[in-house]
Each structure stands twice: as structure tokens, then as C-alpha cells.
NULOVEX-954970 format. One record per residue: residue number from 1; residue in one letter; x, y, z of N, C-alpha, C in turn. Coordinates in steps of 0.2 Angstrom, whole numbers, plus 5000, padded with zeros to 4 digits. Example, Ala and Ser with C-alpha at 12.3 -4.5 7.8 and 13.67 -1.06 7.14 Angstrom:
<sites>
> 1,A,5066,4972,5039,5062,4978,5039,5066,4984,5039
> 2,S,5064,4989,5035,5068,4995,5036,5064,5000,5039
</sites>
This chain:
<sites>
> 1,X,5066,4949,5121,5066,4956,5117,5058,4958,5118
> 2,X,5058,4965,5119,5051,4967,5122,5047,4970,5114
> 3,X,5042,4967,5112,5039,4968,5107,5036,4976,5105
> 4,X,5037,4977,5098,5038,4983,5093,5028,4986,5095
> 5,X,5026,4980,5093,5019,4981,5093,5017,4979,5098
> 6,X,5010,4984,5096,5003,4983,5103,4997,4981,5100
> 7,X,4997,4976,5102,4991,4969,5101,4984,4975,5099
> 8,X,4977,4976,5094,4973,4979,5095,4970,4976,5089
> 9,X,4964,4981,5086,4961,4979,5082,4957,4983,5081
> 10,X,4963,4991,5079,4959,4994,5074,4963,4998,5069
> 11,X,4962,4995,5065,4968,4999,5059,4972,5006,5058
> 12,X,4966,5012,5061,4967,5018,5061,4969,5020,5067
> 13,X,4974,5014,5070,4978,5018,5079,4985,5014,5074
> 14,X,4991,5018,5076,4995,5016,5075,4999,5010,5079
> 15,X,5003,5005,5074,5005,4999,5078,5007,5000,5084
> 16,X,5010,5005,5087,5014,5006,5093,5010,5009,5099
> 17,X,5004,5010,5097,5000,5015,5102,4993,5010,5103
> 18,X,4988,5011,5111,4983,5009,5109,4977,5013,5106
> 19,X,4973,5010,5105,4967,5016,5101,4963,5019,5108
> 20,X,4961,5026,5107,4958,5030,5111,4951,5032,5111
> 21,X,4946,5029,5115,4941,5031,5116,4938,5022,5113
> 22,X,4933,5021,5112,4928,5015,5113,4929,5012,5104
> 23,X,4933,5008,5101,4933,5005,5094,4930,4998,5091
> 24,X,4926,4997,5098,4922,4989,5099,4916,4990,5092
> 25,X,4915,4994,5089,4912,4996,5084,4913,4996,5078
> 26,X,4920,4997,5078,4923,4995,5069,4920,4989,5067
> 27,X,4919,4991,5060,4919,4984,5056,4924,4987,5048
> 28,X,4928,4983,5047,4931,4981,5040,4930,4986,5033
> 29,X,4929,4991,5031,4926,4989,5024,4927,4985,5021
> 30,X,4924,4981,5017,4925,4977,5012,4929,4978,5006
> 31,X,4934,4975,5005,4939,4978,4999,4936,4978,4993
> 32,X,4935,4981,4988,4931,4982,4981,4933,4976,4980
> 33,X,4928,4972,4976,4931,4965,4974,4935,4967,4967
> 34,X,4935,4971,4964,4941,4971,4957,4948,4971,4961
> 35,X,4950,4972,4967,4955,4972,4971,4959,4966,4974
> 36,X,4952,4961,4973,4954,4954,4978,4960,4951,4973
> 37,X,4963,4945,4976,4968,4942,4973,4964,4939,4969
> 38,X,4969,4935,4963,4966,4931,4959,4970,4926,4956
> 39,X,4970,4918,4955,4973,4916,4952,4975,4916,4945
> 40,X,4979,4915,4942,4981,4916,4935,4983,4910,4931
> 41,X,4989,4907,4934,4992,4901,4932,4994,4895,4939
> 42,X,4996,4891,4937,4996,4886,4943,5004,4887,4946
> 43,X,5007,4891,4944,5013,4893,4947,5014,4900,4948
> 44,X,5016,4901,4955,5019,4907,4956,5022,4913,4953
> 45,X,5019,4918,4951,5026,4923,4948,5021,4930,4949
> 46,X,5027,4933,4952,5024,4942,4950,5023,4945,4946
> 47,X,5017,4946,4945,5014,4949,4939,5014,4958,4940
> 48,X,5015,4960,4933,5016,4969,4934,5006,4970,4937
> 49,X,5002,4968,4932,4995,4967,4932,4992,4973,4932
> 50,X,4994,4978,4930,4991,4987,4928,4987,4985,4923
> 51,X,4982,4989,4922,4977,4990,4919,4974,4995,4920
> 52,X,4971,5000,4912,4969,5007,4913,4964,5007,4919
> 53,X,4964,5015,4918,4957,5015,4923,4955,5025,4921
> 54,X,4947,5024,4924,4944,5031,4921,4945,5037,4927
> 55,X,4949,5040,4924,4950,5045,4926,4947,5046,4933
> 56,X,4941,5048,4929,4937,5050,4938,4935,5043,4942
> 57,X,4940,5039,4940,4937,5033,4947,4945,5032,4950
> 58,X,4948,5039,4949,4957,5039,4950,4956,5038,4960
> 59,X,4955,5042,4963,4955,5042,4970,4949,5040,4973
> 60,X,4946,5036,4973,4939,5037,4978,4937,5036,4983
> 61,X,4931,5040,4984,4930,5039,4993,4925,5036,4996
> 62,X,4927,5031,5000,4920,5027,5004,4920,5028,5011
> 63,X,4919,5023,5016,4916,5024,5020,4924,5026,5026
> 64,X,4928,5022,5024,4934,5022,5028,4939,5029,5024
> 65,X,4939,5033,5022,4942,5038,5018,4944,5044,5023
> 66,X,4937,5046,5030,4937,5051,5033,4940,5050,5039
> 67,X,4942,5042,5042,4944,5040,5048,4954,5038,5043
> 68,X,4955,5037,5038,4959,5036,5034,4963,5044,5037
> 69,X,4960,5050,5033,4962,5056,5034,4963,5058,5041
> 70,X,4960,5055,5044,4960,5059,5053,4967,5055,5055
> 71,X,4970,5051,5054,4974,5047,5055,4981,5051,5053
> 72,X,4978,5052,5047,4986,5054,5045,4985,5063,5046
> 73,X,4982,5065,5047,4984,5072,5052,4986,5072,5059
> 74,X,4980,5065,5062,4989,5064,5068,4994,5064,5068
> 75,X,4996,5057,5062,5001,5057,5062,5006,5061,5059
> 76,X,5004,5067,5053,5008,5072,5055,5008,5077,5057
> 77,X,5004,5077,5062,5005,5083,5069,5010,5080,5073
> 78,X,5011,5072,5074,5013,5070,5079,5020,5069,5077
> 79,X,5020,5065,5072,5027,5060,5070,5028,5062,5061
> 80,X,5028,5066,5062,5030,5068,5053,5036,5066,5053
> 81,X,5039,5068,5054,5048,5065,5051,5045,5057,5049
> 82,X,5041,5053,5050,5040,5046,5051,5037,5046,5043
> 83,X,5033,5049,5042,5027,5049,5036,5029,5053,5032
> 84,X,5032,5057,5030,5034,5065,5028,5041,5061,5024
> 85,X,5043,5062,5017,5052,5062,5016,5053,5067,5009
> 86,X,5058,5068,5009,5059,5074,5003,5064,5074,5002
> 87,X,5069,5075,4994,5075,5076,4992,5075,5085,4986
> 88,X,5081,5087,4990,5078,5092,4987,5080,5092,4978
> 89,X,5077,5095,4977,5077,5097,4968,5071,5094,4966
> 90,X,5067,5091,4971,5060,5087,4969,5054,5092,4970
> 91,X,5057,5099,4969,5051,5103,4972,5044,5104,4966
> 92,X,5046,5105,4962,5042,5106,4954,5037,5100,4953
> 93,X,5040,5094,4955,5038,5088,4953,5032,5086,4958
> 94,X,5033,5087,4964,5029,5086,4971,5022,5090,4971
> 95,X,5025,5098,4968,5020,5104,4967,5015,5102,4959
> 96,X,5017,5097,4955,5012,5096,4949,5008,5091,4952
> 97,X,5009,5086,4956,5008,5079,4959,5002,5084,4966
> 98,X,5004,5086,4969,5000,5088,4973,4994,5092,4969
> 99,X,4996,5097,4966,4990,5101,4961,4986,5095,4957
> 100,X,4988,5090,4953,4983,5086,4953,4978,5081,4958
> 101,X,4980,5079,4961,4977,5079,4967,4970,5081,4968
> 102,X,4973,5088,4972,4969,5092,4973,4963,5094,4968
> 103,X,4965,5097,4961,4961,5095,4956,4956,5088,4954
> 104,X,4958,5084,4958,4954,5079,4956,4947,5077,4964
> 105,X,4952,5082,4968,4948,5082,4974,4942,5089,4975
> 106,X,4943,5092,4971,4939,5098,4970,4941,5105,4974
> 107,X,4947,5101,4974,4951,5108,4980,4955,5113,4977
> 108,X,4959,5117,4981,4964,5121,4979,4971,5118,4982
> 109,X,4978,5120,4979,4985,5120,4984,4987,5127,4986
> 110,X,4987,5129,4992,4990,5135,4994,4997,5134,4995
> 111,X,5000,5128,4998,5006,5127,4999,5011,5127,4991
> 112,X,5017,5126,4992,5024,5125,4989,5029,5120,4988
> 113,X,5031,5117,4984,5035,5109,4984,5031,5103,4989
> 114,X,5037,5101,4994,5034,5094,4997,5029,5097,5001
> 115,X,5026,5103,5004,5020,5108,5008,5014,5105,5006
> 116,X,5016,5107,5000,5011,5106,4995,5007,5099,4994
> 117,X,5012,5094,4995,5012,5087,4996,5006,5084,5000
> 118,X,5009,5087,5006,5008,5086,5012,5000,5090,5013
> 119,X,4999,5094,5009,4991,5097,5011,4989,5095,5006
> 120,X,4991,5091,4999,4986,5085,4996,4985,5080,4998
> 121,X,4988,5079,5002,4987,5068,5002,4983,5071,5010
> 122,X,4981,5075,5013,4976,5074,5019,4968,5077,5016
> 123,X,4968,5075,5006,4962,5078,5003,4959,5070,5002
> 124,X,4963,5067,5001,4963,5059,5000,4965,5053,5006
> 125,X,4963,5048,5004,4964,5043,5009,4972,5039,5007
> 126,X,4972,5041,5000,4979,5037,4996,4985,5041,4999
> 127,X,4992,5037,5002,4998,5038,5001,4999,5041,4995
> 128,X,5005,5048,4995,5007,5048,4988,5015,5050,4988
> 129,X,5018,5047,4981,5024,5046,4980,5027,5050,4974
> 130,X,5031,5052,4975,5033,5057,4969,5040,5053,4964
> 131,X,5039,5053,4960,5046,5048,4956,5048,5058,4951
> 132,X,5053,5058,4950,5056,5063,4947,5061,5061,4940
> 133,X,5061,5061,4934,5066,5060,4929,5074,5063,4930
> 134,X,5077,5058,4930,5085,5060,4931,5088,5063,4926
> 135,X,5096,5066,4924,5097,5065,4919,5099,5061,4913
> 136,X,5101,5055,4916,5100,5049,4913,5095,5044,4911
> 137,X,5088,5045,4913,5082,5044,4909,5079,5041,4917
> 138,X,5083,5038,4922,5078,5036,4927,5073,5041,4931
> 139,X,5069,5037,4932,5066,5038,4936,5066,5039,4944
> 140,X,5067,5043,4949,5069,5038,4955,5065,5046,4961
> 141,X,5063,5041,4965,5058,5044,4971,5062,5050,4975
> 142,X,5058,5054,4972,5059,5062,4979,5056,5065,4983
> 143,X,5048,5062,4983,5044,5064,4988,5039,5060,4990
> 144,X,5039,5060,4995,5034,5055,5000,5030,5058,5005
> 145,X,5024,5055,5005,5018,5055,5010,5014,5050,5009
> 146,X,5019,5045,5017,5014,5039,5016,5015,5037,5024
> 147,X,5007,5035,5024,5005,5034,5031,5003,5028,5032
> 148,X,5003,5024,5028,5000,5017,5030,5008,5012,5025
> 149,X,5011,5012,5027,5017,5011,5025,5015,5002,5029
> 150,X,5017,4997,5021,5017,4990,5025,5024,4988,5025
> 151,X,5026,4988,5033,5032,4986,5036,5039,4990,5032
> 152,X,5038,4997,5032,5044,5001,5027,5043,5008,5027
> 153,X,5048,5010,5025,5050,5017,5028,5051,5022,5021
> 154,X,5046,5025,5020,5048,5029,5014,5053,5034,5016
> 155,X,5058,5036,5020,5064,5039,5021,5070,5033,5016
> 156,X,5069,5029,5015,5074,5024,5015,5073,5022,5006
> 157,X,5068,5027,5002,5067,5025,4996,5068,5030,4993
> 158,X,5071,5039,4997,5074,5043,4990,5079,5043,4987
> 159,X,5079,5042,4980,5085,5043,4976,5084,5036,4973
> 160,X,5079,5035,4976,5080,5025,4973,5076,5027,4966
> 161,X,5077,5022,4960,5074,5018,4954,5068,5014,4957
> 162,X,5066,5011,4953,5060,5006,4953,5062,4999,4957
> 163,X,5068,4998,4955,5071,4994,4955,5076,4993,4960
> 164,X,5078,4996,4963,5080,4999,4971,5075,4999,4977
> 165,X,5069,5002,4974,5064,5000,4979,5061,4996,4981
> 166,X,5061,4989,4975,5057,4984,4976,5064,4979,4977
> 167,X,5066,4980,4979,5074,4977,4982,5074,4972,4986
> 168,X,5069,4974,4992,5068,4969,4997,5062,4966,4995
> 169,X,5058,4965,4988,5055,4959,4986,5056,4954,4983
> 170,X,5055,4950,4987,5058,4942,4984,5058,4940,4978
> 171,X,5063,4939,4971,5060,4937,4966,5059,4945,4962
> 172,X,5058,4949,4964,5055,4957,4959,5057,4955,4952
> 173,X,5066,4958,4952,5068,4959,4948,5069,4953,4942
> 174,X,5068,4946,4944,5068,4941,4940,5062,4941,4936
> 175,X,5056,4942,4938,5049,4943,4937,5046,4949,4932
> 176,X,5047,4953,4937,5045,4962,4932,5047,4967,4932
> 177,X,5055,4965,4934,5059,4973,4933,5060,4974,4928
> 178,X,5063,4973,4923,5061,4977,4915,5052,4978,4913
> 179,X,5047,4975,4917,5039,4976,4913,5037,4980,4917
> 180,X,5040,4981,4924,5038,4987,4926,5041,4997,4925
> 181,X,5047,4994,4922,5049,4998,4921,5046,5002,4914
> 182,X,5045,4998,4910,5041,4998,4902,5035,5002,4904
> 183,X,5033,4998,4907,5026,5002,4911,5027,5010,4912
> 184,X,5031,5012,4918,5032,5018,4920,5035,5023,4914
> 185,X,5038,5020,4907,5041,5024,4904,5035,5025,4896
> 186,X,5030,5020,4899,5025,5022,4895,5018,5026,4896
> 187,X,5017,5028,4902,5013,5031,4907,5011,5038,4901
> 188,X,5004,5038,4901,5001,5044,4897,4997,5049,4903
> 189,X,4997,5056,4901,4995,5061,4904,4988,5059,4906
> 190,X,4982,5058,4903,4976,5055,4900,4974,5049,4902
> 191,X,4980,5046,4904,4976,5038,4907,4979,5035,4915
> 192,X,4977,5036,4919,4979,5033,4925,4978,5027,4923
> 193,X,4983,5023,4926,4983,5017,4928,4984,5012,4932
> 194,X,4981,5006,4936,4979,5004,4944,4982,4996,4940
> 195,X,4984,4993,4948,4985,4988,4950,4982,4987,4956
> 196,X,4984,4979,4959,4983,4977,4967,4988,4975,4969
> 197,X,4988,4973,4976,4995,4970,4979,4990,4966,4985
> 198,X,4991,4962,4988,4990,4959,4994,4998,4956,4998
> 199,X,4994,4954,5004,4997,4951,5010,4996,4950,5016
> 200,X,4998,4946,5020,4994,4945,5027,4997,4947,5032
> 201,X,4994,4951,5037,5000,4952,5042,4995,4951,5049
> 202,X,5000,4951,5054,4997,4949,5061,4996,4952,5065
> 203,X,4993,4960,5061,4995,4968,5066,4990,4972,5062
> 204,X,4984,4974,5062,4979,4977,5059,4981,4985,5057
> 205,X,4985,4988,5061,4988,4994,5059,4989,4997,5051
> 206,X,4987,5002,5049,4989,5003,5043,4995,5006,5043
> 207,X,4998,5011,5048,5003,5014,5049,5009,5009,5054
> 208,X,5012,5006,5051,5015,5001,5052,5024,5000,5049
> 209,X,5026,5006,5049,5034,5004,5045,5039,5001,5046
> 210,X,5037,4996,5052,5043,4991,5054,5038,4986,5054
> 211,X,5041,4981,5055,5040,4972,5054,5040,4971,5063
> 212,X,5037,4965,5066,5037,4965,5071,5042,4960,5072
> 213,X,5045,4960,5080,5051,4959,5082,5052,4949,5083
> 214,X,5047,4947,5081,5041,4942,5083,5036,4942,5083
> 215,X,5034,4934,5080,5026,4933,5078,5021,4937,5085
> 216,X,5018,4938,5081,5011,4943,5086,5005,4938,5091
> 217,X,5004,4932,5083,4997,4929,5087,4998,4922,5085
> 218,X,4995,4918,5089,4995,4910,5088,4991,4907,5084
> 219,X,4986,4911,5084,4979,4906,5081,4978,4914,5074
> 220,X,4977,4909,5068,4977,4910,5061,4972,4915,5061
> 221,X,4966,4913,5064,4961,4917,5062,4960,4925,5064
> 222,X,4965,4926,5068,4969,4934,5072,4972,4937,5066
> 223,X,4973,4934,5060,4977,4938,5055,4973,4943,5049
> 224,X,4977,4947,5048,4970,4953,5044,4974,4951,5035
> 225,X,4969,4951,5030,4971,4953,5022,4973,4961,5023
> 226,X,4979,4961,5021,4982,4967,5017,4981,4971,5010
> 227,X,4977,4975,5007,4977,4975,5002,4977,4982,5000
> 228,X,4983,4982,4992,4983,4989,4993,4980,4990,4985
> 229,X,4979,4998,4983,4976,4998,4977,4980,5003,4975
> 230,X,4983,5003,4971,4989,5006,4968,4990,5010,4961
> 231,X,4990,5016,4960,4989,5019,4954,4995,5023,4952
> 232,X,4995,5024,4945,5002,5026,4943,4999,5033,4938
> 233,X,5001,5040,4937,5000,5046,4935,5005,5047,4931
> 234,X,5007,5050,4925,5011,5053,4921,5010,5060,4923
> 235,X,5015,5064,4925,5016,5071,4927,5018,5076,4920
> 236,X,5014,5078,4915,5018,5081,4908,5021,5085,4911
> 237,X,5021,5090,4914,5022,5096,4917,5031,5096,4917
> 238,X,5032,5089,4919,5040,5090,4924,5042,5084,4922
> 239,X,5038,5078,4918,5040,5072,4916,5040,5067,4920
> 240,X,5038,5068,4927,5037,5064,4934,5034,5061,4933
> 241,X,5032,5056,4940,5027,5051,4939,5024,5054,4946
> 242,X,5019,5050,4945,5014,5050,4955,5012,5043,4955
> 243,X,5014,5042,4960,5011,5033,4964,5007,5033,4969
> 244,X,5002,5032,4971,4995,5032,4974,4995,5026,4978
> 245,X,4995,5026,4984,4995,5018,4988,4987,5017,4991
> 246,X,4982,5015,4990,4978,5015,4995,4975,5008,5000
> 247,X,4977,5008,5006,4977,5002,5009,4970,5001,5012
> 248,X,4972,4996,5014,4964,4991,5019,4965,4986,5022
> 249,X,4963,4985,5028,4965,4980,5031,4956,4977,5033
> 250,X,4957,4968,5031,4949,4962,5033,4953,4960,5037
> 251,X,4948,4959,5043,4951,4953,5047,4949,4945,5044
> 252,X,4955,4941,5041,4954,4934,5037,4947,4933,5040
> 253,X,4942,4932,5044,4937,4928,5045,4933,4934,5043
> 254,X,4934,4939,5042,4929,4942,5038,4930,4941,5030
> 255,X,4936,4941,5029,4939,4937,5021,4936,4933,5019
> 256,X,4934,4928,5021,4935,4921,5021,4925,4921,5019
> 257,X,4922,4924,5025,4916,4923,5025,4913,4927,5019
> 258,X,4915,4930,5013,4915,4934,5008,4913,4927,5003
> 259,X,4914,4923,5003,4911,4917,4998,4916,4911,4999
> 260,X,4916,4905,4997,4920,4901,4995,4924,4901,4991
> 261,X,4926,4906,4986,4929,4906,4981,4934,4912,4983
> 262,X,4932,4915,4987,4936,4919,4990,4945,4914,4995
> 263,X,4941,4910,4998,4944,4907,5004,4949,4901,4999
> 264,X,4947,4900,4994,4949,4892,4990,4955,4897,4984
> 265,X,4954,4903,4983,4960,4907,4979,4963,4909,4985
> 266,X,4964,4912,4990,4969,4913,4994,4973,4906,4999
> 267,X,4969,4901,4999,4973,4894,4998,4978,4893,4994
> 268,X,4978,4892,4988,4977,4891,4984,4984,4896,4982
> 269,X,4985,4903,4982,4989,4907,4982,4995,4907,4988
> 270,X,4993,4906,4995,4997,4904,4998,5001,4897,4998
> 271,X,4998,4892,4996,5001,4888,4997,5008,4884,4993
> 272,X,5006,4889,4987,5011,4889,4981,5016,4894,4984
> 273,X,5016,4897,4987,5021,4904,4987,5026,4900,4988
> 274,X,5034,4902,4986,5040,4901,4987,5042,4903,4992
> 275,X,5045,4900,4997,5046,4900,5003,5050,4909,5005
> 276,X,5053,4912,5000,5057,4918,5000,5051,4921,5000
> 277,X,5047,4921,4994,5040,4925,4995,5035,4926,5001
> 278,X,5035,4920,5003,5030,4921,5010,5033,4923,5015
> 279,X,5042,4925,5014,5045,4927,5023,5043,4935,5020
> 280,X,5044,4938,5014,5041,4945,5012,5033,4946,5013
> 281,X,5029,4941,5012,5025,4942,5012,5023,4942,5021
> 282,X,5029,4942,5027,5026,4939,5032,5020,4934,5033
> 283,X,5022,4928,5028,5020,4921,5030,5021,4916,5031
> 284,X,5027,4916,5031,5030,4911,5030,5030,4908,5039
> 285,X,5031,4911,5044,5029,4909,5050,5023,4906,5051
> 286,X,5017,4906,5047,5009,4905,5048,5007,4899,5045
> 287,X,5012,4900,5036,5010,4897,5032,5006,4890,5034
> 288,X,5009,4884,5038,5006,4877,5040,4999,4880,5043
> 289,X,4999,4883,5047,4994,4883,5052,4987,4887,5046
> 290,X,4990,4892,5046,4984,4895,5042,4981,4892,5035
> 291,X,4983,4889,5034,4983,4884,5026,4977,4877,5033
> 292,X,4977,4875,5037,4975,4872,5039,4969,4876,5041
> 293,X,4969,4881,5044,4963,4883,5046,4958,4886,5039
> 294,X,4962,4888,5035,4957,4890,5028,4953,4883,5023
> 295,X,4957,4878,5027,4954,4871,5024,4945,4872,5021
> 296,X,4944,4872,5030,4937,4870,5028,4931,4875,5025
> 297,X,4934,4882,5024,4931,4886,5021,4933,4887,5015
> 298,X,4934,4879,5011,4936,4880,5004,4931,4872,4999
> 299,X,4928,4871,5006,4921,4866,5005,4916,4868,5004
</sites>
């Protein structure tokens, strides 16, 4: 079978293309260390782990935010249907979520509904998700713009609940489908709120919505930290929510050389994963190897 991806190493060309023009110059930002993984207890479980956050440190921008933006106006000049999805009746909800945005970015919305969407999230470097209140009190996704998608397809999440989304996460609903849900039904106007997520993959891409057909690389230290910084918005206006993705890809040997304590937590985290959680987290093919290669940067 001829493979989905194209071997490279630079996060802002998409997995199926090569990069254009001379990229032997990137280097990584460094993920804010409030981001990094952490251990808690000595067994595995998903943790919801939201915690406030101040307003104005809601979206921010650093060194990878304007290479983040040039990406995803490619790829919605080129591949919108891919990164772009929308159900209709979510026009109201999309149009408050985009205006804040924008307001938060020092801009205006010219556009209308999911338009609207679409010309906030290229003011920001974050993916944005729109959830909409049903008449039944859930919650469930009707507008998306997301460009850095890890191995998934936000066409395939409208109409879903919380809990419909995180479907194909190993464990979710046993772990933190009712606290996540708690979470979302207690979101205030006034207080954003942020979590993290990590994972490792074998494909530096941030635009990446399928899984590869087959392992990519042989040698562990070819593999990048995934990590996303994840914010949740109370919509008063319309009742909605906004979900905020914002990704980053380290190449593990720049992870690693971050401190010891760096290297001995993500030991330490991988090696406990449940074997269901590590084929989600794409690790479960590496696991032995990569747990050997992390050895000695954990002395």
C-alpha cells in the first residue's frame, strides 16, 4: 500500500505535500512549559485538568502564530472543504464566537455565519469550534475551522455532543465524560478556561487529518511532541460554547534536551499508558523502542 504521507520536517507544509522553497532553517518553538505533560498519580487516567485563565492571555501570539496563519489561508484557498464544516442553524452561534475572536484580536467581522468563522480564525493561530445548545440542553458541534487537525476530521464531529466526539478516545467516557461535561455546562462569560493534551506522532505536520497507512520512521528519535493548548469560551449571546485548539509540534530530541525532568515525565507517562491508549495516542507501535531510547536522558 503506497503511503498517505510525505516524510519532511516542517510542520506548516501539509502531511501530503512537500515544503516549498528552503525549510533547513526552522527550528521548533518551544511549547510554554505550563503546557508540558505532567505526572499526577502513578496510574494512568484522563484527567478533564481545565483551569481558569485571564482573559487577555485567551489567544496569544509568538514566534510560530504568523507561519501558523499563512498555512491556513492556503489551505483555505486550496482545500477548504478539508478544514472548513458547518450545519446549518449554527449561523448565530458561529457569528458571536467569530466576533469574539476578533475582538480579542483588535479586529473587526465583515463577514456573516460560518464567513464569519472563517475570517476569525485566520486573525489567530487557534483552530476554532463552535458547540451550539439543542433543545434538549446538549450541547453538540456546528461549526468548525480547523487546520491543524490531529489525525481527524472535523466534518465527521457535526451534530455530535461531547461525548460523540471523544468517541474514538480510549477510556474517555469511563474517565471524564460526565466532568467534562460539568465543565461545559458550567462555563461563564468572564472566565476562559484552558487545558493541554499531548501525543507523539511520526509526521511533524500540523495539518494532518488522517493517521498514516503505516509506521513512518524506524528510529524513535525521528518522532515530534504533539501538543495542543486547548480553551473553552461561554457564548451569553446564543448559549454556545467556542473551543480553541492551539497546536505545536518539538522534534522528541529537542523535547528531551529541554531538562531531565522533561525526559523522565514523558518516560514515565508512556510507559504506564494502557495499551488501547497508546494505539490512540499513535504509540503503541514505538512504545518499546522509544521507552529505550528515552532511557538515558532520564540519568
Amino acid at each position: 500500500m503506497a503511503s498517505t504521507h510525505v516524510l519532511h520536517q516542517h510542520p506548516f507544509t501539509p502531511f501530503d505535500e512537500l515544503p516549498s522553497g528552503n525549510v533547513e532553517s526552522f527550528r521548533a518553538f518551544p511549547m510554554p512549559e505550563s503546557m508540558l505533560p505532567t505526572e499526577l498519580t502513578n496510574e494512568f487516567r484522563h484527567r478533564v485538568g481545565t483551569r481558569p485563565l485571564e482573559t487577555q492571555q485567551w489567544l496569544p501570539s509568538d514566534s510560530e502564530t504568523n507561519p501558523t496563519i499563512a498555512m491556513k489561508l492556503k489551505l483555505l484557498q486550496y482545500r477548504k472543504n478539508e478544514v472548513v464544516a458547518f450545519l446549518q442553524g449554527g449561523e448565530e452561534v458561529a457569528q458571536e464566537a467569530a466576533e469574539l475572536v476578533a475582538t480579542f484580536a483588535g479586529s473587526t467581522i465583515e463577514s456573516r455565519g460560518v464567513d464569519a468563522l472563517v475570517e476569525a480564525a485566520l486573525l489567530v493561530a487557534d483552530d476554532l469550534i463552535v458547540m451550539k445548545r439543542t433543545s434538549d440542553g446538549q450541547l453538540v458541534v456546528v461549526a468548525g475551522v480547523v487546520c491543524s487537525p490531529s489525525r481527524w476530521k472535523i466534518e465527521t464531529k457535526l451534530g455530535q455532543d461531547m461525548m460523540a466526539v471523544h468517541a474514538p478516545v480510549a477510556r474517555y467516557a469511563e474517565h471524564v465524560g460526565g466532568a467534562v461535561d460539568t465543565t461545559m455546562n458550567r462555563l461563564r462569560a468572564d472566565q476562559p478556561m484552558i487545558r493541554s493534551n499531548w501525543t507523539i506522532e511520526d509526521h511533524c505536520a500540523l495539518f494532518q487529518p488522517i493517521a498514516p497507512s503505516e509506521p513512518l520512521v524506524n528510529d524513535p528519535s525521528m518522532l515530534w511532541v504533539r501538543m495542543e493548548r486547548q480553551t473553552l469560551r461561554f457564548l451569553p449571546r446564543t448559549g454556545g460554547s467556542l473551543f480553541t485548539i492551539r497546536t505545536y509540534q518539538q522534534p522528541i530530541a529537542e523535547y528531551v534536551a529541554r531538562g531531565k525532568d522533561k525526559a523522565q515525565t514523558l518516560h514515565s507517562l508512556i510507559k504506564r499508558l494502557p495499551d488501547d491508549v497508546a494505539k490512540y495516542k499513535s504509540l503503541l507501535h514505538y512504545r518499546k523502542q522509544l521507552l529505550e531510547w528515552l532511557e538515558p536522558f532520564t540519568k
